[in-house]
CHARMM internal coordinates of N, CA and C (Angstrom, degrees):
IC EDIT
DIST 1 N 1 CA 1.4377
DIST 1 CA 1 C 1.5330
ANGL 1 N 1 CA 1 C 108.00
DIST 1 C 2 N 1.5039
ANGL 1 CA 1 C 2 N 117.85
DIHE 1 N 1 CA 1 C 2 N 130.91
DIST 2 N 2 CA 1.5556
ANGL 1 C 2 N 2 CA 107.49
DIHE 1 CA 1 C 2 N 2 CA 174.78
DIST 2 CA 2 C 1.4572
ANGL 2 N 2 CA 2 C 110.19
DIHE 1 C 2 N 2 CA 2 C -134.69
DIST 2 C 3 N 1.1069
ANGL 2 CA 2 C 3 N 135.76
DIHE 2 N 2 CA 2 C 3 N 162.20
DIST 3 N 3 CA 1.6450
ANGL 2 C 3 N 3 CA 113.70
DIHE 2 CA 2 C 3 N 3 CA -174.79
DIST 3 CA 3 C 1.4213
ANGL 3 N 3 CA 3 C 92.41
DIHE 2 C 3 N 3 CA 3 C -138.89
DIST 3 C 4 N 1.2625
ANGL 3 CA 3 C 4 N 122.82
DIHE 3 N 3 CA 3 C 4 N -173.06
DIST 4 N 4 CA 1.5862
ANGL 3 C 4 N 4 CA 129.75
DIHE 3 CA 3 C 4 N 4 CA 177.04
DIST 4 CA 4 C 1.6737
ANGL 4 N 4 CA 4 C 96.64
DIHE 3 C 4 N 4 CA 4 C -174.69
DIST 4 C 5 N 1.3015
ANGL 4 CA 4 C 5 N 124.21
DIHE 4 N 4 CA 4 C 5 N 141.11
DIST 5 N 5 CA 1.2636
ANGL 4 C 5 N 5 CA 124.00
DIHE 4 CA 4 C 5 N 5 CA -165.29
DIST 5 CA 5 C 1.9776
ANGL 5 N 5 CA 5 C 90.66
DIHE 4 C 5 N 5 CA 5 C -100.03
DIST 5 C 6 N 1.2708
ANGL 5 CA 5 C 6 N 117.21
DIHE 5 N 5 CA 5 C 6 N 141.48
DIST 6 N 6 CA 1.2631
ANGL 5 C 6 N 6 CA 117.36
DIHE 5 CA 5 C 6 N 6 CA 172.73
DIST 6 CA 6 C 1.6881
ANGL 6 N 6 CA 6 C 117.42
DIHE 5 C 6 N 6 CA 6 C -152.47
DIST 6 C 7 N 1.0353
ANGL 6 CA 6 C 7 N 129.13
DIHE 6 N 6 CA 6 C 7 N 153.91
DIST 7 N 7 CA 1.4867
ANGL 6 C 7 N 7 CA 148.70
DIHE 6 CA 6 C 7 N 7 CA -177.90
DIST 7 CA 7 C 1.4703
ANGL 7 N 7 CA 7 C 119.79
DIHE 6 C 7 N 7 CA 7 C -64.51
DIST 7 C 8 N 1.0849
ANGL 7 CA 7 C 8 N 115.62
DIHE 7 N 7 CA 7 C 8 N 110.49
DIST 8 N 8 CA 1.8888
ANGL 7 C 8 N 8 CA 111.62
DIHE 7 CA 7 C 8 N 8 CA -174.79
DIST 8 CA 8 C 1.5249
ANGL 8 N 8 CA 8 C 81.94
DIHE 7 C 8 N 8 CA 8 C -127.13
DIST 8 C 9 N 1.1262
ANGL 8 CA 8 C 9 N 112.71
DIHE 8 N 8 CA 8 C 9 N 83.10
DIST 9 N 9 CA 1.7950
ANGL 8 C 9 N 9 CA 122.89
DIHE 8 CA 8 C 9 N 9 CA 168.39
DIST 9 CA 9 C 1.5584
ANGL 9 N 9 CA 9 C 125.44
DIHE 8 C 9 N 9 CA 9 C -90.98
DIST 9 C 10 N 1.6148
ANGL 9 CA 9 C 10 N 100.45
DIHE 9 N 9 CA 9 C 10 N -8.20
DIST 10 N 10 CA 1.4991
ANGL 9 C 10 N 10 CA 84.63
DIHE 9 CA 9 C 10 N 10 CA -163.66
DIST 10 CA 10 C 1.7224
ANGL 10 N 10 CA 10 C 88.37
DIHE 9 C 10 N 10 CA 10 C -136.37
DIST 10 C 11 N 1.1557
ANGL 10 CA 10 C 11 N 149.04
DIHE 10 N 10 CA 10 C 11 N -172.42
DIST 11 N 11 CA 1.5796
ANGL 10 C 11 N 11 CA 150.12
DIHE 10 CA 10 C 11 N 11 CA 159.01
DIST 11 CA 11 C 1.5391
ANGL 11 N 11 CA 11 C 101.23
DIHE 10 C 11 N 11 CA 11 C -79.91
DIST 11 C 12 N 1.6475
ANGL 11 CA 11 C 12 N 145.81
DIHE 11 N 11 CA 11 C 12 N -45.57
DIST 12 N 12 CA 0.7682
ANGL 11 C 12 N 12 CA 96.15
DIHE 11 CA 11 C 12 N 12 CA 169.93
DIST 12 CA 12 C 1.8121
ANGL 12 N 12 CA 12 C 137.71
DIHE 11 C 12 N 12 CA 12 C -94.82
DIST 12 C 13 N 1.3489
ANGL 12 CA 12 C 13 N 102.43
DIHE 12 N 12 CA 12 C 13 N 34.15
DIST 13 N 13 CA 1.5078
ANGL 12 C 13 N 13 CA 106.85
DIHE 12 CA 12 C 13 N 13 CA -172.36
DIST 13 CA 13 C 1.8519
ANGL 13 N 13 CA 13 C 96.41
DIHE 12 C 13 N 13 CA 13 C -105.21
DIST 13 C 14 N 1.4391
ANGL 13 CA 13 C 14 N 97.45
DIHE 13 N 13 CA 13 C 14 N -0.78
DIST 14 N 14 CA 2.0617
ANGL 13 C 14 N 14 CA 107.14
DIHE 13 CA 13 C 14 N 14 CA 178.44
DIST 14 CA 14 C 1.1422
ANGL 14 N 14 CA 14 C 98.63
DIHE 13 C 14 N 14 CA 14 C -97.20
DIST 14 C 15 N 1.4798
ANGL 14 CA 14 C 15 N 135.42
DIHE 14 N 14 CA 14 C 15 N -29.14
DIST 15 N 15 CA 1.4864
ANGL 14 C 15 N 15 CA 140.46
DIHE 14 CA 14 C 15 N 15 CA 159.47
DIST 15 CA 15 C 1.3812
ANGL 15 N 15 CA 15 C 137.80
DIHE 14 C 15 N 15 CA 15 C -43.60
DIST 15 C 16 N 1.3905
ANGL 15 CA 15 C 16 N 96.39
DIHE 15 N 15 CA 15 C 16 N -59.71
DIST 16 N 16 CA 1.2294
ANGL 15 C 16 N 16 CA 139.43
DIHE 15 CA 15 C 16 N 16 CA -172.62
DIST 16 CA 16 C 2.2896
ANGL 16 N 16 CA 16 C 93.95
DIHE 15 C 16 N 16 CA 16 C -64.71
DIST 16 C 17 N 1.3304
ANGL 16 CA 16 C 17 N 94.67
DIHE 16 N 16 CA 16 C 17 N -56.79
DIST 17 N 17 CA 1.7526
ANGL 16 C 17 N 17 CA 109.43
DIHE 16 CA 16 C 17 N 17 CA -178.96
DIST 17 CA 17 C 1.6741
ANGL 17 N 17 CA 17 C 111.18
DIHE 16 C 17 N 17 CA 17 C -46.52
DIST 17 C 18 N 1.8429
ANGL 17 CA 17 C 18 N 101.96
DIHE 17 N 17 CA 17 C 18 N -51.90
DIST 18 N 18 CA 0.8529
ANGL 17 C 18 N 18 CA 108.60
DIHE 17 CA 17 C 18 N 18 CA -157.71
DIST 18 CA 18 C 1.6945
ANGL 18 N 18 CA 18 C 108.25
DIHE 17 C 18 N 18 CA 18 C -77.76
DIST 18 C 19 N 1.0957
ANGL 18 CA 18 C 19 N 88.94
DIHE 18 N 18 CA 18 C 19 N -47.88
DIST 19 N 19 CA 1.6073
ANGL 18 C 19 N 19 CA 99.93
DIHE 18 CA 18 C 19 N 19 CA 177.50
DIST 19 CA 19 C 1.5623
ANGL 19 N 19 CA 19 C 113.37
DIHE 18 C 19 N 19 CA 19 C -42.03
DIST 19 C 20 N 1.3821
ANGL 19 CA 19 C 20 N 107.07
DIHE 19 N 19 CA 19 C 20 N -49.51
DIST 20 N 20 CA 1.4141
ANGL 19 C 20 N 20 CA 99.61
DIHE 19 CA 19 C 20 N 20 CA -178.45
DIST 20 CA 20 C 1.4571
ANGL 20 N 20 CA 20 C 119.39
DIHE 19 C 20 N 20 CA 20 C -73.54
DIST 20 C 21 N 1.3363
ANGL 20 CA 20 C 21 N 123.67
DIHE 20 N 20 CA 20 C 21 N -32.38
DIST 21 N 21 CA 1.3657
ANGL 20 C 21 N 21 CA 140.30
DIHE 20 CA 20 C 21 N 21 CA 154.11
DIST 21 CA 21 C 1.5194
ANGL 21 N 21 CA 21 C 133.59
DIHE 20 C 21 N 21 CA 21 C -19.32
DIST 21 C 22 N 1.5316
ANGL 21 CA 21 C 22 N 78.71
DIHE 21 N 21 CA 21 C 22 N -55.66
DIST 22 N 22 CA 1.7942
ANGL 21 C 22 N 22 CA 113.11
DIHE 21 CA 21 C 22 N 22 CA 164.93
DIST 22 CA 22 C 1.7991
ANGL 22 N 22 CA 22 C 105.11
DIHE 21 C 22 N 22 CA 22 C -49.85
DIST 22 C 23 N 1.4657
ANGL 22 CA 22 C 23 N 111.29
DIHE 22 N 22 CA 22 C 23 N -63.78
DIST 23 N 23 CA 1.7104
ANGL 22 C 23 N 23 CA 127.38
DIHE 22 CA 22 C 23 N 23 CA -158.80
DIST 23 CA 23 C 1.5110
ANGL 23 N 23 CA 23 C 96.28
DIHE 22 C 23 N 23 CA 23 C -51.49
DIST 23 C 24 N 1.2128
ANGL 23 CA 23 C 24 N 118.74
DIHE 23 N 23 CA 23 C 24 N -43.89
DIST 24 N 24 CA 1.6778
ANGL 23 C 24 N 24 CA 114.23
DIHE 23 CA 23 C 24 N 24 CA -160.79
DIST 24 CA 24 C 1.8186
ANGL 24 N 24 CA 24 C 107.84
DIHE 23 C 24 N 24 CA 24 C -92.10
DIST 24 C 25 N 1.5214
ANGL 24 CA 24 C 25 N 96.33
DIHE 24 N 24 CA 24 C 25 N 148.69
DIST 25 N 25 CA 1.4047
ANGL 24 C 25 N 25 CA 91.79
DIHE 24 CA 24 C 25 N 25 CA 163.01
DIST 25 CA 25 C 1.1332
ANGL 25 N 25 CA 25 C 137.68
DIHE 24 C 25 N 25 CA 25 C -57.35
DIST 25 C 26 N 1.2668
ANGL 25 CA 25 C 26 N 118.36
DIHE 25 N 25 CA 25 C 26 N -59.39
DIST 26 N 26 CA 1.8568
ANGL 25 C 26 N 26 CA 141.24
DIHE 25 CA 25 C 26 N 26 CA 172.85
DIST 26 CA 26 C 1.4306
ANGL 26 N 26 CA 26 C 111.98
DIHE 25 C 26 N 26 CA 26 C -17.61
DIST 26 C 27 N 1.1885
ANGL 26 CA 26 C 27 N 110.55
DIHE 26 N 26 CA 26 C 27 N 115.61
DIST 27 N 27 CA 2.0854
ANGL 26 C 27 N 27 CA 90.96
DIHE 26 CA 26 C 27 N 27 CA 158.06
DIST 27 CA 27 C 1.4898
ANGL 27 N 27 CA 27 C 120.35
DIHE 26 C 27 N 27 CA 27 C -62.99
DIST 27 C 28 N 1.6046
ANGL 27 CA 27 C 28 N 93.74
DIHE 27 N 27 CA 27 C 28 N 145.62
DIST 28 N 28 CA 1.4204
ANGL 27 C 28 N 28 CA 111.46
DIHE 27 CA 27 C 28 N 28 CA -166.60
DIST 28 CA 28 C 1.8411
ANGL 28 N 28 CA 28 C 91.48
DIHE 27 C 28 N 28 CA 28 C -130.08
DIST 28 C 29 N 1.5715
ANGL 28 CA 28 C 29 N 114.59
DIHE 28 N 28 CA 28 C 29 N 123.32
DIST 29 N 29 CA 1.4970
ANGL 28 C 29 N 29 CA 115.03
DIHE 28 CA 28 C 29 N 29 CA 168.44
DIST 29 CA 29 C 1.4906
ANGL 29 N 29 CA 29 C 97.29
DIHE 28 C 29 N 29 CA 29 C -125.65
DIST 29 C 30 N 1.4473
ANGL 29 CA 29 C 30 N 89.65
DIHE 29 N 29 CA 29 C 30 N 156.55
DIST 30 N 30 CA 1.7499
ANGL 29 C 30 N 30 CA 106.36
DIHE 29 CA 29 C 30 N 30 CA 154.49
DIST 30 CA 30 C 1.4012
ANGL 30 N 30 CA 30 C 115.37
DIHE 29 C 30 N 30 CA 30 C -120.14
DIST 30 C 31 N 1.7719
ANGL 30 CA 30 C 31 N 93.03
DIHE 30 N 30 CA 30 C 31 N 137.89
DIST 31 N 31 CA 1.0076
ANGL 30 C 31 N 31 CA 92.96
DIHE 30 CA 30 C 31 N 31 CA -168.95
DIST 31 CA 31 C 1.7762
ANGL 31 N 31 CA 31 C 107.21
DIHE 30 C 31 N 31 CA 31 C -118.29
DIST 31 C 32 N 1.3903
ANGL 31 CA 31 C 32 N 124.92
DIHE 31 N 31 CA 31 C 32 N 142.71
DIST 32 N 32 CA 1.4868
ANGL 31 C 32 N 32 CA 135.57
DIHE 31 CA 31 C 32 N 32 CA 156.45
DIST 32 CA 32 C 1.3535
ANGL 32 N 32 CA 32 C 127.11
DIHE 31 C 32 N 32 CA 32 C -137.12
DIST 32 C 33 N 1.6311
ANGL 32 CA 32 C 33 N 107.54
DIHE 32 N 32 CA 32 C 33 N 114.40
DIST 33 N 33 CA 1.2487
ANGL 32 C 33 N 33 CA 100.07
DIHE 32 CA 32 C 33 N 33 CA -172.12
DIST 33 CA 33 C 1.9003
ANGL 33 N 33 CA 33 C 105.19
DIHE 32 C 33 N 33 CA 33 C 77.15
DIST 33 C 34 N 1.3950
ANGL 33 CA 33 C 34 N 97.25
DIHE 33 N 33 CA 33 C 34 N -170.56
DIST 34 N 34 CA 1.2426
ANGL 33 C 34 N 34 CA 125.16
DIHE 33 CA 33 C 34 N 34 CA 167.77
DIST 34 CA 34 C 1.7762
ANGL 34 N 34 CA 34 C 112.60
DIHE 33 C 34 N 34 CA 34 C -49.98
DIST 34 C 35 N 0.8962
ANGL 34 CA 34 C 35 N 114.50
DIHE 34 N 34 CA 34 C 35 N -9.01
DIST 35 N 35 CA 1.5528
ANGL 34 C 35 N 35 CA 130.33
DIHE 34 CA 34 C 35 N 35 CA -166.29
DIST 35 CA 35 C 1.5590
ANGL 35 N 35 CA 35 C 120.07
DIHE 34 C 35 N 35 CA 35 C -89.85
DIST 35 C 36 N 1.3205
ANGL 35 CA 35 C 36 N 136.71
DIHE 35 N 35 CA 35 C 36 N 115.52
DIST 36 N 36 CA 1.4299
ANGL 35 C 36 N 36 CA 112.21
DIHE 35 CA 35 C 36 N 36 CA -161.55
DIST 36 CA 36 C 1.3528
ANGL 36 N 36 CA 36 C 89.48
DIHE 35 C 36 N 36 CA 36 C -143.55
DIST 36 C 37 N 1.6172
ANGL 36 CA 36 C 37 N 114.33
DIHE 36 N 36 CA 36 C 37 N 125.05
DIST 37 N 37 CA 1.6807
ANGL 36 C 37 N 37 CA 106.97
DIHE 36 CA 36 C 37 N 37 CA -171.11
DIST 37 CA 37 C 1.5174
ANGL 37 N 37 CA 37 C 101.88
DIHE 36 C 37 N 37 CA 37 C -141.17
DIST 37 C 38 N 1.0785
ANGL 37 CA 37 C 38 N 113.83
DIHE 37 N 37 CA 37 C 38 N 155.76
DIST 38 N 38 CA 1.1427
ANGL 37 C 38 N 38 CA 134.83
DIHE 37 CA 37 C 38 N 38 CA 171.27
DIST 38 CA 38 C 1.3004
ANGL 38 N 38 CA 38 C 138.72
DIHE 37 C 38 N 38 CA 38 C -31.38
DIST 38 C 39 N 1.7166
ANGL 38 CA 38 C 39 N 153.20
DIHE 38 N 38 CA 38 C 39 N 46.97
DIST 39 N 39 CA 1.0805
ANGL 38 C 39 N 39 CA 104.95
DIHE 38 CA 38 C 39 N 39 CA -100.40
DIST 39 CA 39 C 1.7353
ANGL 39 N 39 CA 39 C 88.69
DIHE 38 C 39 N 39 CA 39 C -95.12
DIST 39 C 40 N 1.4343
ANGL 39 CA 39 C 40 N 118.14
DIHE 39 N 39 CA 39 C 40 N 26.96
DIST 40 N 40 CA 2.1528
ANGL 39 C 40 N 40 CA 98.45
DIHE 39 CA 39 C 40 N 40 CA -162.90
DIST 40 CA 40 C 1.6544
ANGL 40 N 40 CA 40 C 69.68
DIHE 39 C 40 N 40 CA 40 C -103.78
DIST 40 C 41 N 1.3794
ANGL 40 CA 40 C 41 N 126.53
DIHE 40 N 40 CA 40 C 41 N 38.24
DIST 41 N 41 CA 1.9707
ANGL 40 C 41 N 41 CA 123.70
DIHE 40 CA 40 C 41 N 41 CA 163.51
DIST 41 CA 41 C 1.5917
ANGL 41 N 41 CA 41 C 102.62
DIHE 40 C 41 N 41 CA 41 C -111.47
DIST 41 C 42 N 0.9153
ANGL 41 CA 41 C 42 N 111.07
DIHE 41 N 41 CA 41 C 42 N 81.54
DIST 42 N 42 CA 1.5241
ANGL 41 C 42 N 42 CA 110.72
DIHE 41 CA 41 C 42 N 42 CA 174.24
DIST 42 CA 42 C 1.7746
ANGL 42 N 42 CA 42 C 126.78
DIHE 41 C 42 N 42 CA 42 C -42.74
DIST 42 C 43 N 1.6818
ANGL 42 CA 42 C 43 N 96.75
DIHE 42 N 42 CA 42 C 43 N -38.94
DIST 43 N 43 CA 1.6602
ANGL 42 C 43 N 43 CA 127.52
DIHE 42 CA 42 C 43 N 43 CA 163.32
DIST 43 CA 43 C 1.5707
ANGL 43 N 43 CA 43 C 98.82
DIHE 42 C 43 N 43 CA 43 C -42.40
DIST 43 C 44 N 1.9365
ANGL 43 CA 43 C 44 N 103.44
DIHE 43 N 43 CA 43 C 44 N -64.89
DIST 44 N 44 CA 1.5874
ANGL 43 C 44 N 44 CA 106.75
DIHE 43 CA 43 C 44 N 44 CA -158.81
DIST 44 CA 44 C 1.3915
ANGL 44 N 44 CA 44 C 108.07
DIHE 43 C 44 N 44 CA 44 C -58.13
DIST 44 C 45 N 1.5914
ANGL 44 CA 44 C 45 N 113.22
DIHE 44 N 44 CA 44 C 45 N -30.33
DIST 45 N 45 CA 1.3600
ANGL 44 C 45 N 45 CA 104.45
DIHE 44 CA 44 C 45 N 45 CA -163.62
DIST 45 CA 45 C 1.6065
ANGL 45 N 45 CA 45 C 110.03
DIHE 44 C 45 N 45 CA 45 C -96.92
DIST 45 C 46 N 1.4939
ANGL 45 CA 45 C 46 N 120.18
DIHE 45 N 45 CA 45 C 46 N 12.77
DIST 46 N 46 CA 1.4924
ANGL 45 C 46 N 46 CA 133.47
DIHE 45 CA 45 C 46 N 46 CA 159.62
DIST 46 CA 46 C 1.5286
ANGL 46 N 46 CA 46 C 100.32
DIHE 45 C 46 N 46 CA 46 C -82.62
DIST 46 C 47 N 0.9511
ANGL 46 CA 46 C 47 N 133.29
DIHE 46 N 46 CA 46 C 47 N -43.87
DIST 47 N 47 CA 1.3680
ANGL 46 C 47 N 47 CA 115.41
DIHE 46 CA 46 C 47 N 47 CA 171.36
DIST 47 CA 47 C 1.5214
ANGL 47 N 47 CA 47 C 131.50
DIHE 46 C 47 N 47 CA 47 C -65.64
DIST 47 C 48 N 1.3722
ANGL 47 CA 47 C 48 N 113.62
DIHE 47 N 47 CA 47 C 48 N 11.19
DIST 48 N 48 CA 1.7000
ANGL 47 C 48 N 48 CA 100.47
DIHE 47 CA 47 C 48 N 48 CA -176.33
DIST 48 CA 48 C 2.1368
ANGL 48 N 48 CA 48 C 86.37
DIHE 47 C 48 N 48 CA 48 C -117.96
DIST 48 C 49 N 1.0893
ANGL 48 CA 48 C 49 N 70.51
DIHE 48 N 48 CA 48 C 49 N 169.92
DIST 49 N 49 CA 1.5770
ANGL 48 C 49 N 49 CA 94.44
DIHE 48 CA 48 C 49 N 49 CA 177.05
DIST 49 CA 49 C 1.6992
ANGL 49 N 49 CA 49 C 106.17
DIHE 48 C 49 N 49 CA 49 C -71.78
DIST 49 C 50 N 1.0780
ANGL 49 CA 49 C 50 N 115.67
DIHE 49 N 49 CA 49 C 50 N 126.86
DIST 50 N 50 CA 1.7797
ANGL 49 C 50 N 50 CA 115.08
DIHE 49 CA 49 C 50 N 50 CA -175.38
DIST 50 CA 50 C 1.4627
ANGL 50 N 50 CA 50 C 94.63
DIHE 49 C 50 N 50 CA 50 C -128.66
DIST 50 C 51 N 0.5004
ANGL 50 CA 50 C 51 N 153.56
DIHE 50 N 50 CA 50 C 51 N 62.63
DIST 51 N 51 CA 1.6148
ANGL 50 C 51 N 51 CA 149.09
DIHE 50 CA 50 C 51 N 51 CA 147.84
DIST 51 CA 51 C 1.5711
ANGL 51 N 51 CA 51 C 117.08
DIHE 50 C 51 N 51 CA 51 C -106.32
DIST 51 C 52 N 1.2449
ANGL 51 CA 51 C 52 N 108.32
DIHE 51 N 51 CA 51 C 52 N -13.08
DIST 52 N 52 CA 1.4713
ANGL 51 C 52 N 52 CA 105.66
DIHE 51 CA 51 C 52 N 52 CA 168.48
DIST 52 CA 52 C 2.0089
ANGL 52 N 52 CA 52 C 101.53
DIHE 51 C 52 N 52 CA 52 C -122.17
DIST 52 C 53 N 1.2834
ANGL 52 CA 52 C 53 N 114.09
DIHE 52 N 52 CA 52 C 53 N 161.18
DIST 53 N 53 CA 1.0030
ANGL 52 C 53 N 53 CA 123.85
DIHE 52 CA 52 C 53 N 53 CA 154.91
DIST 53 CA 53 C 1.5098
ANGL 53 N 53 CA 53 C 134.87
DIHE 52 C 53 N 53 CA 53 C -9.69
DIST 53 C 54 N 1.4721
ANGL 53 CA 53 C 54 N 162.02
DIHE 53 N 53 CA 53 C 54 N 104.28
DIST 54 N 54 CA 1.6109
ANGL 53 C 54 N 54 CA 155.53
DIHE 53 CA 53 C 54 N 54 CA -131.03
DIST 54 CA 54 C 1.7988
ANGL 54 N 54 CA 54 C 84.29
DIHE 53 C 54 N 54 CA 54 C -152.87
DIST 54 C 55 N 1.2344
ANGL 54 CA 54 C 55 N 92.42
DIHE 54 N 54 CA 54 C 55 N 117.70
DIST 55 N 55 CA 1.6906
ANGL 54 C 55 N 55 CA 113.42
DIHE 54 CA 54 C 55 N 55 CA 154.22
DIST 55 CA 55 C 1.7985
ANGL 55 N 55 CA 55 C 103.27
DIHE 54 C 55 N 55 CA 55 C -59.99
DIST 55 C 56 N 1.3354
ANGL 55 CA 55 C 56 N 80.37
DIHE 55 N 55 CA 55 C 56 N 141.64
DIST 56 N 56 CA 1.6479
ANGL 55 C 56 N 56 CA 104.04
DIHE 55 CA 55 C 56 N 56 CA -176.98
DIST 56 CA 56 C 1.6595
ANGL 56 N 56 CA 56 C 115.84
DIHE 55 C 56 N 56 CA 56 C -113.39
DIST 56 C 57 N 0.8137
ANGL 56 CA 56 C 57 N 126.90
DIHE 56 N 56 CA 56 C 57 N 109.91
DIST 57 N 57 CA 1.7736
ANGL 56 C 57 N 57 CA 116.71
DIHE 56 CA 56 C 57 N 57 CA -175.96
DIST 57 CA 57 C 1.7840
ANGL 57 N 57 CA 57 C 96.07
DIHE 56 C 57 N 57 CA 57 C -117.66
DIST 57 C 58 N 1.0718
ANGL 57 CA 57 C 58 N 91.39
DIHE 57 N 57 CA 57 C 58 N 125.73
DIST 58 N 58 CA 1.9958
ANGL 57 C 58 N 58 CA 110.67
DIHE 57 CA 57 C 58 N 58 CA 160.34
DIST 58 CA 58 C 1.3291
ANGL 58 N 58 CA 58 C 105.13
DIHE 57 C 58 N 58 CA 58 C -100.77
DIST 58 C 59 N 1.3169
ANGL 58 CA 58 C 59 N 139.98
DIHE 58 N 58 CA 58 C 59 N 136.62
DIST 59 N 59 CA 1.3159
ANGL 58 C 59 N 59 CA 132.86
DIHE 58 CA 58 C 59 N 59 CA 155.73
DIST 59 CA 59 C 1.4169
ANGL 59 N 59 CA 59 C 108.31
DIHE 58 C 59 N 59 CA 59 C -102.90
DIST 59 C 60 N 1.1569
ANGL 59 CA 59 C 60 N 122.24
DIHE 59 N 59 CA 59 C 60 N 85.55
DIST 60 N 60 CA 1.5051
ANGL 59 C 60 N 60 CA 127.60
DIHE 59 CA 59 C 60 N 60 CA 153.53
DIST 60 CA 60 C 1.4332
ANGL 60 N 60 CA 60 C 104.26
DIHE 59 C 60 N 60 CA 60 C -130.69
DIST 60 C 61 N 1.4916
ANGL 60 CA 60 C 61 N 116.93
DIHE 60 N 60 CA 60 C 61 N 171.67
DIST 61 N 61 CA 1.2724
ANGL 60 C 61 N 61 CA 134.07
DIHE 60 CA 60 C 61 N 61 CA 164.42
DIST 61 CA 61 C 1.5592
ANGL 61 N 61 CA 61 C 121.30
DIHE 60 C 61 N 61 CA 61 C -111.26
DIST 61 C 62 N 1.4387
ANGL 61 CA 61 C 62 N 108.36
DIHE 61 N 61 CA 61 C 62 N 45.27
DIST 62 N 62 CA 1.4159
ANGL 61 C 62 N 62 CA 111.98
DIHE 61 CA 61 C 62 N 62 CA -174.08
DIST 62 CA 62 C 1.6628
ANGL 62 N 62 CA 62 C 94.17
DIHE 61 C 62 N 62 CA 62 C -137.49
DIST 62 C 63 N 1.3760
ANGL 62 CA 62 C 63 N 96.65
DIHE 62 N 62 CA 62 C 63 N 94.27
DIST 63 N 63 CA 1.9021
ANGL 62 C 63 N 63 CA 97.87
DIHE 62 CA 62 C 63 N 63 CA 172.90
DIST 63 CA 63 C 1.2045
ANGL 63 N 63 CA 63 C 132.90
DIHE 62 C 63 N 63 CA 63 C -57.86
DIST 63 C 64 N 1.8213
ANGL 63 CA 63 C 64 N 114.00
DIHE 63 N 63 CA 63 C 64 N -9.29
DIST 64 N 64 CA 1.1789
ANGL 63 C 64 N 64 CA 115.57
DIHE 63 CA 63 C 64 N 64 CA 176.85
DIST 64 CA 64 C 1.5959
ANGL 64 N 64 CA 64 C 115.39
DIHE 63 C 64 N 64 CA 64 C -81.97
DIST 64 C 65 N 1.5223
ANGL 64 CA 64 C 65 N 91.33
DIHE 64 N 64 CA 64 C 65 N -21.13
DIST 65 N 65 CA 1.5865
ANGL 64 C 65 N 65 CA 108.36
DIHE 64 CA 64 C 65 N 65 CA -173.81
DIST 65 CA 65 C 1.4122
ANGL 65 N 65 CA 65 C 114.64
DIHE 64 C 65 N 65 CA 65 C -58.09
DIST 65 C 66 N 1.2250
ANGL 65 CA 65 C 66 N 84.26
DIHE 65 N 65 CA 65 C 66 N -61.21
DIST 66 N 66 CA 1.6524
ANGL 65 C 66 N 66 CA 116.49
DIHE 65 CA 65 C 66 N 66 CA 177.20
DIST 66 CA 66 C 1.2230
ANGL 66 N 66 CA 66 C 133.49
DIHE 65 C 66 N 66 CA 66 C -45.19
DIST 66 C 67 N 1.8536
ANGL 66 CA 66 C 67 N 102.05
DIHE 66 N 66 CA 66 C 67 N -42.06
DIST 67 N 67 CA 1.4891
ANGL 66 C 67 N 67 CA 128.56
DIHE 66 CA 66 C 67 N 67 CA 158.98
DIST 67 CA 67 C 1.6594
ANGL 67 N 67 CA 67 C 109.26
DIHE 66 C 67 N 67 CA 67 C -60.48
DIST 67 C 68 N 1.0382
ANGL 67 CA 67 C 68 N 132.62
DIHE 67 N 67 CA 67 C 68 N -45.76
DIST 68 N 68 CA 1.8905
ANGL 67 C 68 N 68 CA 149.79
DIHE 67 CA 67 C 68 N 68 CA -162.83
DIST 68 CA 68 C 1.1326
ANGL 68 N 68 CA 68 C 88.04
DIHE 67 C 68 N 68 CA 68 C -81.82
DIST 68 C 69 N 1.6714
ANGL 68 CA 68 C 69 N 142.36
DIHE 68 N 68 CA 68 C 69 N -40.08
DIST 69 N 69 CA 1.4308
ANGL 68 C 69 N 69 CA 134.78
DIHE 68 CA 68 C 69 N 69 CA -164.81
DIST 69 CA 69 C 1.6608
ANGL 69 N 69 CA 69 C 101.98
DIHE 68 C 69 N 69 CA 69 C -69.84
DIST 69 C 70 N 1.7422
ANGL 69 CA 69 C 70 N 98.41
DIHE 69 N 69 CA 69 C 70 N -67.80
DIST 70 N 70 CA 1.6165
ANGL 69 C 70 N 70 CA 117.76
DIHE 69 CA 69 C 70 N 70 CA 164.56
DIST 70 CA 70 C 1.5791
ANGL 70 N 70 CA 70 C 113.54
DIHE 69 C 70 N 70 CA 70 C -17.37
DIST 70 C 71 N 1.2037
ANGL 70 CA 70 C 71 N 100.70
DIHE 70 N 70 CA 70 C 71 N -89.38
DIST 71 N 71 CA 1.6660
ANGL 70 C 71 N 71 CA 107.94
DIHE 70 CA 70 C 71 N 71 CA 176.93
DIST 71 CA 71 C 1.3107
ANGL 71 N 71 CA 71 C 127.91
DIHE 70 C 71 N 71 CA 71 C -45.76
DIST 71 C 72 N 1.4611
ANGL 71 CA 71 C 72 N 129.52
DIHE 71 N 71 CA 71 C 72 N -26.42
DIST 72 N 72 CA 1.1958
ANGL 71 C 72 N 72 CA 136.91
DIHE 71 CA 71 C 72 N 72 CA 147.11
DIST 72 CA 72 C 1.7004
ANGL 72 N 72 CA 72 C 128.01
DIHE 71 C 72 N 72 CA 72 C -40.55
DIST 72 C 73 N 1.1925
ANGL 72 CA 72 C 73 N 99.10
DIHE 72 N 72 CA 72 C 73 N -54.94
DIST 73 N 73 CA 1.4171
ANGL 72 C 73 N 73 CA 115.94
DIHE 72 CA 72 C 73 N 73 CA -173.00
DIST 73 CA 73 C 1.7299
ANGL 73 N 73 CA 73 C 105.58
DIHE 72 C 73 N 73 CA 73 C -81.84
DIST 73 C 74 N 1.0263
ANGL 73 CA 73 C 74 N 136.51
DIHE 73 N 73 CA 73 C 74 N -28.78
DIST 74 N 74 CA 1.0319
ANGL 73 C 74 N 74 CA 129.50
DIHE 73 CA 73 C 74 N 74 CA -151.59
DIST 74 CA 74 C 1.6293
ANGL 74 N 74 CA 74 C 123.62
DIHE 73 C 74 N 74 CA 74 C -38.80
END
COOR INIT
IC SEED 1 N 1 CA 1 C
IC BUILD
């Protein structure tokens, strides 16, 4: 599992997340707070507050994966 906290500030940088989110097998959540959502839910991730920074969790055990997800999304 690796996470990296990142910025979904604008609709198309929530697009852009989701879409790629979508491509891979692995579950992918965001997390804020107490709050833990889905992130291939584009809906779920209109409901949290984005103006600051959103933890990112991948659950795989492949760091390269994880790294290629990261860099994608940025």
């Amino acid at each position: 599992m690796y996470s990296k906290e990142i910025l979904l500030n604008t609709v198309e940088r929530i697009k852009n997340f989701t879409n790629e989110a979508i491509k891979i097998e692995e579950d992918v959540d965001v997390k804020r707070g107490r709050y833990v959502i889905d992130a291939k839910s584009i809906m779920g991730i209109f409901t949290l507050d984005l103006t600051t920074p959103i933890e990112v969790v991948i659950h795989t055990d492949d760091k390269e994966k994880a790294k290629k997800f990261f860099d994608m999304v940025k």
